[in-house]
C-alpha positions, 0 to 999 in steps of 0.5 A: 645293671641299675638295680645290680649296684643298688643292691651291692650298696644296700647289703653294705649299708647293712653290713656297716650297721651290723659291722657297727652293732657288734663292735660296739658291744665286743668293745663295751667295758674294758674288755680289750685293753687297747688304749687310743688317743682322743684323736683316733677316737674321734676318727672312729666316731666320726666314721661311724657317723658317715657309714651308720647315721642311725647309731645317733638315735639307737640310745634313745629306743629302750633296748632291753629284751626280745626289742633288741633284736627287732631294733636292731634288725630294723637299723641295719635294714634302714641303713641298707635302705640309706645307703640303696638310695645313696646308691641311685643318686650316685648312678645317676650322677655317674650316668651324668658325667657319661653323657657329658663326656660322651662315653657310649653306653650300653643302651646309646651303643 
């Protein structure tokens, strides 16, 4: 069950990052004629920050050519590792609150 939930949490950490990638080109440009406010803005950058950490260190990685794709398939991967042990932390505080409420669990059951 453990490794059932790590795994939902790596494939959304690789969905965000993928998710992330590919709104950032189909918004690069004046492509969509959508204006926000800075507010609004800063919300979006904001999320992104919190849902794809790496996207902070992507500019600085020569994404030109046959590269691209590697990088880009390496930051997806290593936000699905972020967000897998994310994952495990958040397994094992909730198994901690169970055992101070005292809920039986499957294996105490």
């Amino acid at each position: 069950m453990r490794n059932r939930f790590v795994r939902r949490f790596f494939v959304l950490g690789v969905c965000a990052a993928i998710f992330w990638i590919v709104a950032s080109y189909a918004t690069r440009g004046d492509q969509i004629p959508v204006h926000i406010s800075d507010t609004v803005a800063h919300l979006i950058w904001d999320f992104e920050r919190i849902t794809f950490p790496l996207v902070l260190a992507l500019p600085l990685v020569d994404m030109k050519g046959p590269g691209l794709v590697f990088m880009l398939s390496v930051a997806a991967v290593t936000n699905g590792g972020c967000f897998a042990l994310l994952g495990v932390i958040a397994w094992y505080i909730r198994k901690a609150f169970l055992k101070l409420r005292g809920v039986p669990t499957r294996r105490t059951a």
